[in-house]
Steps between C-alpha positions, in 0.01 A plus 500: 500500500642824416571778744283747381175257434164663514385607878836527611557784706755710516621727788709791413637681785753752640495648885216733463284390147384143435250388224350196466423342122379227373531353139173474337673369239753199405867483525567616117284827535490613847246752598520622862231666664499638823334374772600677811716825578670548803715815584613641833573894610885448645613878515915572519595392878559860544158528480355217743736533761380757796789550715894533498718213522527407910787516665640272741735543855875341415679337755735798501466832690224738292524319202238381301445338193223498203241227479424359180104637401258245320473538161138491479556504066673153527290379756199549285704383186533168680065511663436543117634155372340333886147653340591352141517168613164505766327632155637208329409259747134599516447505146673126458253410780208598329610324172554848321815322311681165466836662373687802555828654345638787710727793329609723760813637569792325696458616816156491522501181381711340766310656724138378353690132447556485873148620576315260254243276676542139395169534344624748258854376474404150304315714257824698421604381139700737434692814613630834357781730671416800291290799626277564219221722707545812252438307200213453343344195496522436144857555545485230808324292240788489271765480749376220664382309155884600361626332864323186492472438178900435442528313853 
């Protein structure tokens, strides 16, 4: 069965944007269409964080030394790819779709991999380190097709 065969849905995702497609199509002639959108507000950390870096009491006499702030921009980076994979587990529950190729970009990736639910990780056929959220999807269609059709 080819990668790309009709219901398959594909996943393309970076650490803010994700779309998810399906193929209405076959393998030869893709056609994606989307099926959900998610996207989530993550301002500059600048902008999310409230207060100055702490500072801590040294061992020495008045010295003191910086504390390392959270940066709430990679911490919601990282809740991003955690909400990815609860979607994808609720929609494999429900029978939404048997197979699933996922195009996001490395990091995010890794990160989603870890996350995966077994449920959703069996249906995995294939997988994409390329960010291709600012393309559009007829581009994603070709890309993909060019990809899996020379494998």
């Amino acid at each position: 069965m080819s990668v790309l065969s009709r219901d398959t849905w594909v996943l393309v995702a970076d650490s803010e944007k994700a779309l998810f497609l399906r193929n209405e199509t076959d393998a030869d002639n893709p056609n994606l269409v989307v099926v959900r959108e998610e996207e989530q507000s993550n301002p500059k950390d600048v902008a999310q964080s409230a207060n100055k870096p702490g500072r801590m009491q040294d061992t020495g006499r008045q010295q003191t030394s910086a504390v390392e702030d959270t940066d709430w921009h990679e911490l919601a980076k990282e809740r991003f790819a955690d909400d990815l994979a609860g979607i994808l587990f609720r929609q494999a529950e429900k029978h939404k779709f048997e197979r699933i190729v996922i195009a996001a970009a490395p990091q995010v990736l890794g990160a989603l991999r870890d996350k995966l639910h077994k449920e959703v990780q069996w249906r995995v056929v294939a997988e994409v380190d390329k960010n291709l959220t600012n393309h559009p999807v007829d581009q994603i269609e070709s890309l993909l097709h060019d990809q899996f059709d020379t494998a």
